[in-house]
C-alpha positions as CSV (number, residue, x, y, z in Angstrom):
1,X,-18.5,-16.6,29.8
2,X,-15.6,-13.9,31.4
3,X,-16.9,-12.5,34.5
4,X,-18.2,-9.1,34.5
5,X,-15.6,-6.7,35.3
6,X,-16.7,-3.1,36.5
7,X,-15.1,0.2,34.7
8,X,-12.7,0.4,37.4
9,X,-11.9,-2.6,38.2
10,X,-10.9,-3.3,34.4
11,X,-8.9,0.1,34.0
12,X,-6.7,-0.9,37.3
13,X,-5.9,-4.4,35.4
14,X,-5.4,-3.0,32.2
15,X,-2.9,-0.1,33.9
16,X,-1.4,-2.9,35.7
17,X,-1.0,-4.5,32.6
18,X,0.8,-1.5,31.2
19,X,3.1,-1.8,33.7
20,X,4.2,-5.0,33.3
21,X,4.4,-4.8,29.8
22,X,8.4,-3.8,28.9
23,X,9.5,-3.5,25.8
24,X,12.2,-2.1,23.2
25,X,10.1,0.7,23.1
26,X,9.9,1.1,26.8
27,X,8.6,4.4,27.3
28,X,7.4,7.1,24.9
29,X,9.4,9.4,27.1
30,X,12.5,8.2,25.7
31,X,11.6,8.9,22.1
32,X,12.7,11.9,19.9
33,X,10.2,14.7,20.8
34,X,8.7,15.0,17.1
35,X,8.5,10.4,17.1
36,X,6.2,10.5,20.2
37,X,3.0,10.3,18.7
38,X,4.0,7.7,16.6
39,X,6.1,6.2,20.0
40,X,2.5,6.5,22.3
41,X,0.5,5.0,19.6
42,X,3.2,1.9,18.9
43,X,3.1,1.2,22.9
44,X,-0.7,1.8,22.9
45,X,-1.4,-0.7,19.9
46,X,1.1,-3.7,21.2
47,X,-0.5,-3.4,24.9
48,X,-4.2,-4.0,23.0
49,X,-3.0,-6.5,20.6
50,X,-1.1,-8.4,23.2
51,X,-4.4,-8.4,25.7
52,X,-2.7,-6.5,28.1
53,X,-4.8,-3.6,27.6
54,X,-8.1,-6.1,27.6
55,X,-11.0,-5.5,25.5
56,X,-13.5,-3.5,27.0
57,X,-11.2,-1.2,29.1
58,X,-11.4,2.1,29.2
59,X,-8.3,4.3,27.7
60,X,-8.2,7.8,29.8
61,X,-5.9,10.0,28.1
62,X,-4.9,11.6,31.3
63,X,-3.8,8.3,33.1
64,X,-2.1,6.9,29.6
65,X,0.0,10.2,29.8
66,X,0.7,10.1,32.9
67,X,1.7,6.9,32.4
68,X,4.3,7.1,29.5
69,X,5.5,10.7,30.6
70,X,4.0,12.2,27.6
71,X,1.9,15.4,27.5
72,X,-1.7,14.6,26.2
73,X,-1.0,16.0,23.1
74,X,1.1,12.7,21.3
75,X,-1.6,10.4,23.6
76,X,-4.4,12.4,21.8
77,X,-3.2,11.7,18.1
78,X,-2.2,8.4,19.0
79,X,-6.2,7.4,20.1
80,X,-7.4,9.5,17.0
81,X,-5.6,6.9,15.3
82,X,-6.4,4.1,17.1
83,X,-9.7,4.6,17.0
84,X,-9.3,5.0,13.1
85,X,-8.2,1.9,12.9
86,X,-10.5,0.2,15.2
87,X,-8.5,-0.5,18.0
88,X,-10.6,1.7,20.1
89,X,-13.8,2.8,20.1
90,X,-16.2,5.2,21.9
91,X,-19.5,5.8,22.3
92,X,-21.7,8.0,19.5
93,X,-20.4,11.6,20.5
94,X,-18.7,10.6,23.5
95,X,-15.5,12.2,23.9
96,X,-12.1,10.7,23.8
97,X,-12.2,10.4,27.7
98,X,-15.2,7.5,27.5
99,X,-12.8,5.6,24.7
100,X,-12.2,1.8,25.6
101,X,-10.3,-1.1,23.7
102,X,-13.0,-2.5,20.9
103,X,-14.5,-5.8,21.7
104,X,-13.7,-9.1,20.4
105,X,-16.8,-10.3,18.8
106,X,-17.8,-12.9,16.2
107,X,-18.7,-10.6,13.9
108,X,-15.5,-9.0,14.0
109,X,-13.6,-12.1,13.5
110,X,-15.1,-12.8,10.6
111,X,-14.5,-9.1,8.6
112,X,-11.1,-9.1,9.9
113,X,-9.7,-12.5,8.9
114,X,-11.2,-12.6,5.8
115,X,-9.9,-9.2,5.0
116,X,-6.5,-10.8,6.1
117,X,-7.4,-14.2,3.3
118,X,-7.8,-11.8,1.1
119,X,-4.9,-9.7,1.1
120,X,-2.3,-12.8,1.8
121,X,-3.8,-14.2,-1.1
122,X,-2.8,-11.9,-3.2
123,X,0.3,-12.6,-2.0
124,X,0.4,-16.1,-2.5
125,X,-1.5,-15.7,-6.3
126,X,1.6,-13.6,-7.1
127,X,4.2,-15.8,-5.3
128,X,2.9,-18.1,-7.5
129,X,3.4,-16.3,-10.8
130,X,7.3,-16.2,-9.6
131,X,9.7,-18.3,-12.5
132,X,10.1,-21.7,-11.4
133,X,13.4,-21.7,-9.6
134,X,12.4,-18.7,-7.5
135,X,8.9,-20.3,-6.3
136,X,10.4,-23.5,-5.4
137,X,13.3,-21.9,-3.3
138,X,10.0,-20.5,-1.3
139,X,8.3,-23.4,-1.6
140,X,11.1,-25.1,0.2
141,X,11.3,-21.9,3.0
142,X,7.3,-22.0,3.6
143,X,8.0,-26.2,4.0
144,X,10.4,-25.3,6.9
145,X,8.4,-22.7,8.3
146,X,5.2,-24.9,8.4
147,X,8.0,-28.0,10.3
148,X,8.6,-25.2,12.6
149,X,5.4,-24.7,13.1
150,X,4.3,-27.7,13.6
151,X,6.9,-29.2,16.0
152,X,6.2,-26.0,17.8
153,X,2.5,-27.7,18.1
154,X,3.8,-30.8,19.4
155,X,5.7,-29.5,22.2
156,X,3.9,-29.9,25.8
157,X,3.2,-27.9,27.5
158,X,2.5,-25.5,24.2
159,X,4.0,-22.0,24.4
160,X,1.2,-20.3,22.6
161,X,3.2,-16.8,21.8
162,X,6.0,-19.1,19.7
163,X,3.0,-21.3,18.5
164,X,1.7,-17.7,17.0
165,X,4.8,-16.7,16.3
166,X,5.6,-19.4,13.8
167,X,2.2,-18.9,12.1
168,X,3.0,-15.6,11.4
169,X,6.5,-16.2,10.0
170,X,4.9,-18.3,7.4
171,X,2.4,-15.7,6.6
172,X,4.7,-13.4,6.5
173,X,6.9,-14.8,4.1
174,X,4.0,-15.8,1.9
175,X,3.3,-11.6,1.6
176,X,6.8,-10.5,1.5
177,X,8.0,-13.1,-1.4
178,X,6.4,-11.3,-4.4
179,X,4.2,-8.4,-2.6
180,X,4.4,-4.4,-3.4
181,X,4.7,-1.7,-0.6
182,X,0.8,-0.9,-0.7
183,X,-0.1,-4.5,-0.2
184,X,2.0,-4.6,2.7
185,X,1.0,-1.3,3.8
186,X,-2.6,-2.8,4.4
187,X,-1.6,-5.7,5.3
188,X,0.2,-4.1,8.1
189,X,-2.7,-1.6,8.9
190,X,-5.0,-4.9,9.7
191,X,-3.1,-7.6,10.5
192,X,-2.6,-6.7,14.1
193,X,-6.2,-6.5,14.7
194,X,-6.6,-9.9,13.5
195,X,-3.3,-11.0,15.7
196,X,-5.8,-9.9,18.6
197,X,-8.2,-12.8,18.4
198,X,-5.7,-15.2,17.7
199,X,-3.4,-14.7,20.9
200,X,-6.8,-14.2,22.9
201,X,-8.4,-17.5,21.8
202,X,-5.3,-19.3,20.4
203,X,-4.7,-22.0,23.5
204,X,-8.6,-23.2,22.7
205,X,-7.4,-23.7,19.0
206,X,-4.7,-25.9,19.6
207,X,-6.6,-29.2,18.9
208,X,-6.7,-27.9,15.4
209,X,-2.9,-27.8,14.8
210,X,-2.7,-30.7,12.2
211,X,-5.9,-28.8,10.3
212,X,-3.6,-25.3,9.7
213,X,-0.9,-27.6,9.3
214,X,-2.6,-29.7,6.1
215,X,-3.7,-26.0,5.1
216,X,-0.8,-24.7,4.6
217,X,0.6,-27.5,2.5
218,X,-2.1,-26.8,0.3
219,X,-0.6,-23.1,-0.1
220,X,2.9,-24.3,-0.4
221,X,2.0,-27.1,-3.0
222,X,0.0,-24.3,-5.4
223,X,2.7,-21.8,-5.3
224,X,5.6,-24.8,-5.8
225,X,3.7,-25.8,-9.0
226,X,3.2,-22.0,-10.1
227,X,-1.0,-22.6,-9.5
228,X,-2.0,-19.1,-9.1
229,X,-5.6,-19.3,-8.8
230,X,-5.2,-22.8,-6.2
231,X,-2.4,-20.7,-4.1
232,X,-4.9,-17.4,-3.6
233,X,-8.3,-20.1,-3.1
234,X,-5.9,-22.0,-0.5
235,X,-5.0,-18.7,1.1
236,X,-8.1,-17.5,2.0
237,X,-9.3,-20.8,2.7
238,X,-7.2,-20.9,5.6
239,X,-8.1,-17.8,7.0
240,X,-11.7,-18.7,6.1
241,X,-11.5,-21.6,8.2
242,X,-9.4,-19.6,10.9
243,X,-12.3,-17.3,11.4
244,X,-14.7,-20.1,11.7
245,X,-12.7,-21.8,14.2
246,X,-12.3,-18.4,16.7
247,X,-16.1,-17.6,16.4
248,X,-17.0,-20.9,17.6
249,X,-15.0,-20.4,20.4
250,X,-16.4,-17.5,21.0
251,X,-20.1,-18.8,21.0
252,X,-18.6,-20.9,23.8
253,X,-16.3,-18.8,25.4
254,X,-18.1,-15.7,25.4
255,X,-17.3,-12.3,23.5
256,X,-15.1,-10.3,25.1
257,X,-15.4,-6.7,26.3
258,X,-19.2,-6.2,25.0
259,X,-20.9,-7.1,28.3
């Protein structure tokens, strides 16, 4: 189990975290005045999701401010949102000054990723439904992006951000091939909670690599032979199993950020 962090001692990491964190969107400061909220709550979002920001750390709106060279204002609306979408969360009436990063818990695992089965199979039911020269041109794409994948699972020592990296490309594509703007609306809204637990746990899962692997040829091989109902059962199979394999790890690991 993690050792217990106090309040903050967890805040100075997470901060320090912050800082080490660069990216294209660098600072909020740099953004068009009427982007910033929208900037704060991009930067705020990718430090959580990355684990930089780690679960269970507080968020003081003063200090994240501070921090991005933003009034409060932007850093309040992006924490509104946040917490919304359950990156955040605070105590019953506590105020946004007592917010912290949600907690990685089994039960969460399971919601999320299932939510996530669900909406990629959509995605995969309708990729399926494509005429045939169309779903085997994918067919043939998702078969290199699940080589990529895998090689990228065979490598030692495992980079574990490209290892997640080519997982999501696959997904991606699976969505994107056949998908309207309101299925990948959602499916934006909760995927990055779900990318959470999987770069947190995802060098325990590696011993599972040829599991995901034999998965996704299931997908690949319904939507190559236009089986609709097989492609959406083979989606959120995978995700199902996904879930099952990060809550185990949890059991042993320990959830993270509830202590």
């Amino acid at each position: 189990m993690p050792a217990r962090r106090t309040p903050s001692s967890t805040r100075t990491t997470a901060l320090r975290g912050a800082r080490g964190a660069r990216t294209s969107e660098d600072s909020a400061s740099e953004a068009p005045h009427g982007s910033r909220p929208e900037q704060v709550y991009q930067r705020l979002r990718d430090l959580i999701v990355q684990g930089l920001l780690a679960p269970g750390s507080r968020v003081v709106e003063t200090e994240v401010a501070a921090r991005l060279g933003v009034s409060r204002t932007p850093v309040r609306e992006a924490l509104q949102r946040l917490q919304q979408e359950g990156f955040v969360v605070g105590a019953p009436g506590a105020q946004q000054a007592r917010l912290t990063v949600a907690p990685l818990t089994r039960a969460d695992v399971h919601e999320l990723l299932n939510i996530v089965g669900e909406l990629e199979g959509l995605g995969a039911r309708w990729a399926a439904g494509q005429p045939v020269n169309d779903r085997r041109a994918l067919a043939k794409e998702l078969k290199a992006l699940n080589a990529d994948f895998y090689k990228t699972g065979r490598v030692a020592p495992i980079d574990h951000g490209r290892l997640y990296e080519a997982d999501e490309r696959l997904h991606r594509k699976i969505v994107e091939a056949c998908a309207g703007p309101r299925l990948i609306a959602l499916h934006d809204s909760v995927k990055p909670q779900a990318e959470r637990y999987i770069r947190m746990y995802i060098s325990l899962l590696t011993s599972d690599i040829k599991a995901s692997v034999a998965e996704h040829d299931a997908i690949i091989d319904a939507i190559d032979e236009g089986l609709a109902d097989a492609a959406q059962v083979a989606v959120q199979m995978n995700w199902r199993h996904a879930a099952d394999r990060i809550a185990k790890v949890i059991e042993v690991a320990g959830e993270r950020g509830s202590w």
